[in-house]
N, CA, C and O atoms as a GROMACS GRO file, in nm:
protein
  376
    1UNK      N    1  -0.808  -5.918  -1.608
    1UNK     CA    2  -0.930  -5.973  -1.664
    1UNK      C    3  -1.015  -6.030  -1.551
    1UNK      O    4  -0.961  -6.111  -1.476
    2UNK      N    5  -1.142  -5.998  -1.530
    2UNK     CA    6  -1.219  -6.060  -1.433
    2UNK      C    7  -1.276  -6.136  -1.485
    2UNK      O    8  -1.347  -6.120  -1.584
    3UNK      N    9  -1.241  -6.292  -1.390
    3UNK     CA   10  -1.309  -6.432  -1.429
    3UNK      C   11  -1.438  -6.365  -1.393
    3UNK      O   12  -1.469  -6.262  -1.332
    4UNK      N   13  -1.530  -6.503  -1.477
    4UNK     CA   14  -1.673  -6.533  -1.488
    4UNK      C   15  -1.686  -6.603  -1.400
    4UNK      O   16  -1.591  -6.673  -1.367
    5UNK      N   17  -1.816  -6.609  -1.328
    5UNK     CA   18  -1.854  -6.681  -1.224
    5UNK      C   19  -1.964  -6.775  -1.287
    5UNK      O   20  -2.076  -6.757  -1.334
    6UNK      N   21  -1.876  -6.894  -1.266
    6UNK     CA   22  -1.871  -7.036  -1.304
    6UNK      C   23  -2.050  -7.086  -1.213
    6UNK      O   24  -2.093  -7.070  -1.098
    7UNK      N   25  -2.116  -7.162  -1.366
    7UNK     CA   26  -2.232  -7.133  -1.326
    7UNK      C   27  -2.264  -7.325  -1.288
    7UNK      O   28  -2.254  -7.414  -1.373
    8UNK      N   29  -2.303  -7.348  -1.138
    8UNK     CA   30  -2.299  -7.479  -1.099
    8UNK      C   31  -2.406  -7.572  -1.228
    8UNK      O   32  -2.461  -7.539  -1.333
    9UNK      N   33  -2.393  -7.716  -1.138
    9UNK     CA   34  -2.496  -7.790  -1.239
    9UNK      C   35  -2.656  -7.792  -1.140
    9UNK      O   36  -2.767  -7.827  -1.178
   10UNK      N   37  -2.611  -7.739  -1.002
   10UNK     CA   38  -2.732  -7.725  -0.973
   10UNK      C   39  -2.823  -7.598  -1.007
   10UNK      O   40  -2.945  -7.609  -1.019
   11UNK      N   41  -2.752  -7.467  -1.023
   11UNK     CA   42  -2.850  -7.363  -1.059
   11UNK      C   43  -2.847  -7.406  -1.220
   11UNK      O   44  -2.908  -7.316  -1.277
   12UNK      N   45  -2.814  -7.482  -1.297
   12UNK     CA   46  -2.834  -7.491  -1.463
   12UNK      C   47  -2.999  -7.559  -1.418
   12UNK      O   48  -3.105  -7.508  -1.452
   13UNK      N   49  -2.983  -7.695  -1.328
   13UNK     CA   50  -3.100  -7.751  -1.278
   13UNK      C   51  -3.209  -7.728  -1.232
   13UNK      O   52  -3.291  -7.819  -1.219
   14UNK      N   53  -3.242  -7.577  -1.190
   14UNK     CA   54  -3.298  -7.476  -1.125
   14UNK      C   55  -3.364  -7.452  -1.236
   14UNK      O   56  -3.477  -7.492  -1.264
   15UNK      N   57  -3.281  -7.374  -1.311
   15UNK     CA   58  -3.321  -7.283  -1.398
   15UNK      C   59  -3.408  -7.356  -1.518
   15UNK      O   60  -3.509  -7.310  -1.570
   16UNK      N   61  -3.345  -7.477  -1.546
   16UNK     CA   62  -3.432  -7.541  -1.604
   16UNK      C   63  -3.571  -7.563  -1.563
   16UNK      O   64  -3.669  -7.518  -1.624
   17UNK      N   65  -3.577  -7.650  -1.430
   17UNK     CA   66  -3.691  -7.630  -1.364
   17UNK      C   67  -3.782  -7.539  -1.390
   17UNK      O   68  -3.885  -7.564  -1.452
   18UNK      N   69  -3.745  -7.411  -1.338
   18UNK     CA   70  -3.812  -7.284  -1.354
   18UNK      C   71  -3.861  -7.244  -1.497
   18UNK      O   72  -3.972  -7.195  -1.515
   19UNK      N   73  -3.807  -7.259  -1.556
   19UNK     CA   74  -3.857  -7.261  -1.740
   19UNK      C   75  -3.979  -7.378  -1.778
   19UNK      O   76  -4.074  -7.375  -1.856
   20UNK      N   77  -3.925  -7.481  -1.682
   20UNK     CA   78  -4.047  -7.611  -1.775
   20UNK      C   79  -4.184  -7.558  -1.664
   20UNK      O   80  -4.304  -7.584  -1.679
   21UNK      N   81  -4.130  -7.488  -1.571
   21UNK     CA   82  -4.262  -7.503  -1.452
   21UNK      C   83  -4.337  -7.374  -1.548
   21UNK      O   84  -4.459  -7.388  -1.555
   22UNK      N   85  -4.287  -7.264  -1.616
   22UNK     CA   86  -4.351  -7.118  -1.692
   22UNK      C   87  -4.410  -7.195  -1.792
   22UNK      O   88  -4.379  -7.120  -1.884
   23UNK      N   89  -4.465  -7.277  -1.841
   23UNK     CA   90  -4.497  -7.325  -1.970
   23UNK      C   91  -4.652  -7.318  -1.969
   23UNK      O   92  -4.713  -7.356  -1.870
   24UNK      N   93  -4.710  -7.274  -2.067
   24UNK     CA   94  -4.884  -7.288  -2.068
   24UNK      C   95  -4.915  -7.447  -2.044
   24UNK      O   96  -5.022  -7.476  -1.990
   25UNK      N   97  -4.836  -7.537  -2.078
   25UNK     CA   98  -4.892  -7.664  -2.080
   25UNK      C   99  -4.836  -7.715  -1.918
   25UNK      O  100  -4.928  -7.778  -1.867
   26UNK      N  101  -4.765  -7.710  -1.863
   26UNK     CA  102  -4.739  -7.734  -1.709
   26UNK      C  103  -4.822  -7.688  -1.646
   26UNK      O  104  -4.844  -7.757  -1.546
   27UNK      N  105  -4.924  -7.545  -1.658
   27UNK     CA  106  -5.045  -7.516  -1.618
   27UNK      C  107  -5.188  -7.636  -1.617
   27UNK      O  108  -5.247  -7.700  -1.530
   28UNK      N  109  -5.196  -7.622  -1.753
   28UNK     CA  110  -5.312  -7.713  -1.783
   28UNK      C  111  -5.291  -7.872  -1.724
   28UNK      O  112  -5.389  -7.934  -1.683
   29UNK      N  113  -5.178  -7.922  -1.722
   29UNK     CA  114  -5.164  -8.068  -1.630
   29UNK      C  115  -5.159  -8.027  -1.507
   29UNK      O  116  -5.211  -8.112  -1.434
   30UNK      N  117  -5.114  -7.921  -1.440
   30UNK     CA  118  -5.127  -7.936  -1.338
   30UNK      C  119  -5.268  -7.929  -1.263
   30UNK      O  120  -5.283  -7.991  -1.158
   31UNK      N  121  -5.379  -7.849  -1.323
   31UNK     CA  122  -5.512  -7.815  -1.319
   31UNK      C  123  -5.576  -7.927  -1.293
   31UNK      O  124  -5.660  -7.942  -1.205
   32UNK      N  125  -5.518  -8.044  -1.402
   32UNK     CA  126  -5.558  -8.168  -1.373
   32UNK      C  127  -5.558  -8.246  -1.293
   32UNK      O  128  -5.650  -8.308  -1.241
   33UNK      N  129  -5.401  -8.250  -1.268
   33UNK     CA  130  -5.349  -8.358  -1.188
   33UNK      C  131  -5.364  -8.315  -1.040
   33UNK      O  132  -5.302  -8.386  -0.960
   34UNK      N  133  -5.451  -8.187  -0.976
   34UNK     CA  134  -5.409  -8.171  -0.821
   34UNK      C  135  -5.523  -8.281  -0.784
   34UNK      O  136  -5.525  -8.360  -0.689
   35UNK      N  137  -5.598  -8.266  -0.867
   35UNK     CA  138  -5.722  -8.355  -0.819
   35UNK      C  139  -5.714  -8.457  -0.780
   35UNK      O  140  -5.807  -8.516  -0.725
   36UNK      N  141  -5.565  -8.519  -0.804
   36UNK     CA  142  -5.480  -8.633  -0.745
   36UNK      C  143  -5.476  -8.643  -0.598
   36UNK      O  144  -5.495  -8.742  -0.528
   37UNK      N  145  -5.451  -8.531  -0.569
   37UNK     CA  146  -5.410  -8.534  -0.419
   37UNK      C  147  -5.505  -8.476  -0.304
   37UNK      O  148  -5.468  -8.423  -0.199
   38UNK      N  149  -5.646  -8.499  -0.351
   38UNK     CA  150  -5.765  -8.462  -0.271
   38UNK      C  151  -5.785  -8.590  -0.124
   38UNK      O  152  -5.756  -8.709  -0.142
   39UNK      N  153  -5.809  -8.566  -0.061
   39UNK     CA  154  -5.822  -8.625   0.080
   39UNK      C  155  -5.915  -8.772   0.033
   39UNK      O  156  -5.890  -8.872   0.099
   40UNK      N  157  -6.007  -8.783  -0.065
   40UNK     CA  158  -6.072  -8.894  -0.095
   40UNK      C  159  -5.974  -9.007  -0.176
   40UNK      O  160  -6.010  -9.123  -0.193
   41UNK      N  161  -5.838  -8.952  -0.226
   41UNK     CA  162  -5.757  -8.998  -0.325
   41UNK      C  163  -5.670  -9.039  -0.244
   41UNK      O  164  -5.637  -9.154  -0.272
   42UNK      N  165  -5.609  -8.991  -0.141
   42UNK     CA  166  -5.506  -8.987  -0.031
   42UNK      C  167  -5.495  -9.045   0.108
   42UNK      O  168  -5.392  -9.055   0.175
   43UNK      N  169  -5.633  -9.088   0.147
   43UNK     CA  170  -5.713  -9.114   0.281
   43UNK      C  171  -5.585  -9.175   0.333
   43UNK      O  172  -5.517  -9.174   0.231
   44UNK      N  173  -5.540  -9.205   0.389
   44UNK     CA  174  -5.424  -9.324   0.498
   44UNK      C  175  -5.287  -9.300   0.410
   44UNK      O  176  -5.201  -9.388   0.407
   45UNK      N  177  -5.268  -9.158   0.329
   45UNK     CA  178  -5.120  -9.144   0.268
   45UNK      C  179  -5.124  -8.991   0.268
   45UNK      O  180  -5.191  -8.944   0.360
   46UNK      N  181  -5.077  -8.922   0.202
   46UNK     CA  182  -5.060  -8.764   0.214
   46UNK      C  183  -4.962  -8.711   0.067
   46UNK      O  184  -4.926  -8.772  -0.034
   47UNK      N  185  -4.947  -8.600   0.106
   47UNK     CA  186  -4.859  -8.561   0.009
   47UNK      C  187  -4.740  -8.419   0.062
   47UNK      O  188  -4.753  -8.315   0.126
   48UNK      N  189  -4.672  -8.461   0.020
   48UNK     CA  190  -4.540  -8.312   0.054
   48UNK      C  191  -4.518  -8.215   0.023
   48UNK      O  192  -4.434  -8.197  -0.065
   49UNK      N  193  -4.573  -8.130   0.070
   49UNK     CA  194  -4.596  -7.981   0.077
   49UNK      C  195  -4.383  -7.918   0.043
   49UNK      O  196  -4.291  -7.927   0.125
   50UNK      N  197  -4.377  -7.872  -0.073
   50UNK     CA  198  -4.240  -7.777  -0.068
   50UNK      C  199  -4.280  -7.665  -0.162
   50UNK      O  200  -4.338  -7.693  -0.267
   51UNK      N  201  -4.249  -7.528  -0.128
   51UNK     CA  202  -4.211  -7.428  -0.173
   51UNK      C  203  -4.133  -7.373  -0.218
   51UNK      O  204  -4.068  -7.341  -0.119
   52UNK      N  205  -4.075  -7.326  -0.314
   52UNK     CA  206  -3.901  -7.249  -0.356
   52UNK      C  207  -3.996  -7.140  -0.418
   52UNK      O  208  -4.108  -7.163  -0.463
   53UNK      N  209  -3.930  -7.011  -0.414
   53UNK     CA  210  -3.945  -6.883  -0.500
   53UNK      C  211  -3.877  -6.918  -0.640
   53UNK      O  212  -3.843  -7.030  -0.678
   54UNK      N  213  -3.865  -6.796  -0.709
   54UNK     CA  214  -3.764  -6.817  -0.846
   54UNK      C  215  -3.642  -6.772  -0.800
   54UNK      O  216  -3.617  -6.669  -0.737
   55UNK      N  217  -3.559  -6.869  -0.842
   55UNK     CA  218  -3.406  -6.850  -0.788
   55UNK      C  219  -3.383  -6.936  -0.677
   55UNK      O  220  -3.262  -6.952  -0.661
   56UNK      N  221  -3.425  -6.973  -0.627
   56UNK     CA  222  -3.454  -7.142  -0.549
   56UNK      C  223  -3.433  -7.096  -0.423
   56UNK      O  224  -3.372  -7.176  -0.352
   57UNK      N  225  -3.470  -6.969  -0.359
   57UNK     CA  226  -3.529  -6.970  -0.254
   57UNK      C  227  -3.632  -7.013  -0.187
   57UNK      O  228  -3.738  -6.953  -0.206
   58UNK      N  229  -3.630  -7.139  -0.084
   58UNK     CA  230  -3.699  -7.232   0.016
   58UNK      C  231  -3.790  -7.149   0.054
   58UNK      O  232  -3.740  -7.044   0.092
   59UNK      N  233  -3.920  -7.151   0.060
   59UNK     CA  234  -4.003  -7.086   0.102
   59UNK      C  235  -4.050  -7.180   0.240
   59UNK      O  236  -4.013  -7.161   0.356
   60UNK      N  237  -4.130  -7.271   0.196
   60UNK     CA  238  -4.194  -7.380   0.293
   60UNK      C  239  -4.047  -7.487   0.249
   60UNK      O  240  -3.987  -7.487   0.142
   61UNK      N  241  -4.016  -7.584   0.390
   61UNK     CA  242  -3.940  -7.677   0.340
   61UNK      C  243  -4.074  -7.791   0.360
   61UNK      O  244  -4.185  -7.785   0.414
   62UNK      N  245  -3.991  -7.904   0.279
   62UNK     CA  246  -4.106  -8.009   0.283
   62UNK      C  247  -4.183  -8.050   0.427
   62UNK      O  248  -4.115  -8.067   0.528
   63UNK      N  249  -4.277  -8.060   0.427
   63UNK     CA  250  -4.394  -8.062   0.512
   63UNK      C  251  -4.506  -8.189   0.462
   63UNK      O  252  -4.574  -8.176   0.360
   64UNK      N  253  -4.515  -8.321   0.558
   64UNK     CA  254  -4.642  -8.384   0.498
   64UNK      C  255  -4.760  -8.326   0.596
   64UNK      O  256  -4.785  -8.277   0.706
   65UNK      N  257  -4.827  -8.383   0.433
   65UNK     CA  258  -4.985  -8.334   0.484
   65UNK      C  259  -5.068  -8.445   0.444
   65UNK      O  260  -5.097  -8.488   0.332
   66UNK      N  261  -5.110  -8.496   0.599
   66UNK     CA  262  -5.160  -8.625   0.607
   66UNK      C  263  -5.264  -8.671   0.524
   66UNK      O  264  -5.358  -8.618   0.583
   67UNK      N  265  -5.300  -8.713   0.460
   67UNK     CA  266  -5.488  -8.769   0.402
   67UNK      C  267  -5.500  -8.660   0.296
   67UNK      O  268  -5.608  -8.611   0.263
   68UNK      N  269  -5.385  -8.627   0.246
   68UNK     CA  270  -5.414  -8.540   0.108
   68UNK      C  271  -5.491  -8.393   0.143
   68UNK      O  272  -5.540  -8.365   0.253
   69UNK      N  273  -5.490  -8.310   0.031
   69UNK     CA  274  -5.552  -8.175   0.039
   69UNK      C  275  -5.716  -8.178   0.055
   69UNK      O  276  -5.780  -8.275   0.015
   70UNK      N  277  -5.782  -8.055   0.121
   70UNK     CA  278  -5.877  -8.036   0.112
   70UNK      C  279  -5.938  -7.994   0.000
   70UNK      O  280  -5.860  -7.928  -0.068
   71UNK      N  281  -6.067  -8.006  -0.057
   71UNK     CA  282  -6.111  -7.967  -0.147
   71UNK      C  283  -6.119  -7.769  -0.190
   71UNK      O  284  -6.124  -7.699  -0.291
   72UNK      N  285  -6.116  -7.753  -0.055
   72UNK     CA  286  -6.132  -7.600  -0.087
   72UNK      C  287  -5.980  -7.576  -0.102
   72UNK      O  288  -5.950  -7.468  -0.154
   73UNK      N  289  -5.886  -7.651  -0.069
   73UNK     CA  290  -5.730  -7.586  -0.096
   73UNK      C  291  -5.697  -7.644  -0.258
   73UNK      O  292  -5.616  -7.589  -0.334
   74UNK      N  293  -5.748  -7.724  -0.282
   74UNK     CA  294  -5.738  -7.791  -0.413
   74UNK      C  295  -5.796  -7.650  -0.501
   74UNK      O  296  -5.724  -7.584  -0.576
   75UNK      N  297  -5.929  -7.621  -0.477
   75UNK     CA  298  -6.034  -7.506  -0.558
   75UNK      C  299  -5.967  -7.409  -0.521
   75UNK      O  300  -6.022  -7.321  -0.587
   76UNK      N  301  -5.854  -7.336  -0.439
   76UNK     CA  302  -5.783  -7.212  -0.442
   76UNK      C  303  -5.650  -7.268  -0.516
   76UNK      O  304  -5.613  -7.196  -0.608
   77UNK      N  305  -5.575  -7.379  -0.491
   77UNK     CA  306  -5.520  -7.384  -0.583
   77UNK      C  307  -5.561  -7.391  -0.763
   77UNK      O  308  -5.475  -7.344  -0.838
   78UNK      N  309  -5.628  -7.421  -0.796
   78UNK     CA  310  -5.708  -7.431  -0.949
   78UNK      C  311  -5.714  -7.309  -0.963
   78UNK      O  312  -5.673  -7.263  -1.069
   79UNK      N  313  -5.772  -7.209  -0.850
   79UNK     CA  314  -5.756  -7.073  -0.886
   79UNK      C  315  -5.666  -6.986  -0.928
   79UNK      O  316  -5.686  -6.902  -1.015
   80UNK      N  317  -5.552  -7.006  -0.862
   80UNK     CA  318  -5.427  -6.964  -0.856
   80UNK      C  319  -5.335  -6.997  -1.002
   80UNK      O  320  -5.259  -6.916  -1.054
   81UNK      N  321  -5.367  -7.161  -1.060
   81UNK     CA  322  -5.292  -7.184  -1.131
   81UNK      C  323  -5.387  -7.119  -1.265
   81UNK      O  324  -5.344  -7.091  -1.376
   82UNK      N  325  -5.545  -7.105  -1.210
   82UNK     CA  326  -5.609  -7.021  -1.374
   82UNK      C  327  -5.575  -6.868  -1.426
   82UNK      O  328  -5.587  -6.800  -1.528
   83UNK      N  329  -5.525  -6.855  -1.289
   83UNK     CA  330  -5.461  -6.680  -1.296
   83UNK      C  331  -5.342  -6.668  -1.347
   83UNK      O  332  -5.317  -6.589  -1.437
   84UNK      N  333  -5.250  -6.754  -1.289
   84UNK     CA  334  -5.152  -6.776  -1.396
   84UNK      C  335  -5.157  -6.847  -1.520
   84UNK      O  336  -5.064  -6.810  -1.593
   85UNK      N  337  -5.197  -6.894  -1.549
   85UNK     CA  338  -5.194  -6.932  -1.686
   85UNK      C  339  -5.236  -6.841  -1.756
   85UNK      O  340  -5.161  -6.800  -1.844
   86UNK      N  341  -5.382  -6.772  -1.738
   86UNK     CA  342  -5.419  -6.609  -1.811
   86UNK      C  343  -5.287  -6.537  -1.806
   86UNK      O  344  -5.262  -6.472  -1.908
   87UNK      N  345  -5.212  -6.533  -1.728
   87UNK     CA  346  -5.081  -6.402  -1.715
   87UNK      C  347  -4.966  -6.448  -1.847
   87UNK      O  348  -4.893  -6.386  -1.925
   88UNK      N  349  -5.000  -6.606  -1.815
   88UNK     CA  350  -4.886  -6.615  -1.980
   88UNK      C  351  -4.918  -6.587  -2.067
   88UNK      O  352  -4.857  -6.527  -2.155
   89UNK      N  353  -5.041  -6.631  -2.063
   89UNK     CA  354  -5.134  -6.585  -2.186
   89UNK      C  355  -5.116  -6.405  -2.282
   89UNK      O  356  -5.094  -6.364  -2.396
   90UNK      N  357  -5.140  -6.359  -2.163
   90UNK     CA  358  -5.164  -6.223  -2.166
   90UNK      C  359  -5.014  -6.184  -2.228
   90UNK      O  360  -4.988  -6.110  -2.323
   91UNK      N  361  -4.957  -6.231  -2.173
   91UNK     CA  362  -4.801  -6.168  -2.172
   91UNK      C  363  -4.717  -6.219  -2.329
   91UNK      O  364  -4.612  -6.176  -2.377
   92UNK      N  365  -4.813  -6.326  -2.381
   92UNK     CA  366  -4.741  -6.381  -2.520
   92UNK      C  367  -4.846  -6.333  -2.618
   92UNK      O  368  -4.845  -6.362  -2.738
   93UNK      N  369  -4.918  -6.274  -2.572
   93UNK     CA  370  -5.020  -6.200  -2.691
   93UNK      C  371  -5.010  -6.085  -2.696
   93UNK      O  372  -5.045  -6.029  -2.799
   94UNK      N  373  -4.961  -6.011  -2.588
   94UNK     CA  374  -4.894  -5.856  -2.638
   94UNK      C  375  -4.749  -5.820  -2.708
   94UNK      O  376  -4.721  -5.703  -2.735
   0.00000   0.00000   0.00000
């Protein structure tokens, strides 16, 4: 009989992650909330740049970024997260 490969509490943690981050509504707060971390919001603090793929491959490891985001990285991010959110969209209406 071949055992099952015993599934940790950190990829259960992952995976969760990854499910609450796919949600139409984790979109729309996030749309909101980057505006948090604009350079006028941040001046003399920053914020920590980390990346993971799906499946919790490290893309960027954490990285600060001094005096908060720029406005045009803020407006490509907004972009990015309006494209995805259309893709869930799209994908729960077909």
């Amino acid at each position: 009989m071949k055992d099952k490969k015993k599934v940790t509490h950190k990829e259960t943690k992952r995976k969760l992650l990854e499910a609450q981050a796919s949600t139409v509504l984790s979109h729309v707060f996030a749309t909101t909330d980057i505006e948090k971390c604009s350079e006028e919001k941040l001046t003399g603090s920053g914020v920590v740049l980390q990346l993971s793929g799906i499946g919790g491959k490290d893309i960027i490891n954490p990285i600060l970024i001094r005096d908060g985001l720029s406005n045009e990285t803020i407006e490509a991010i907004k972009k990015d997260l309006k494209r995805s959110h259309n893709l869930i969209l799209s994908i729960k209406l077909n």
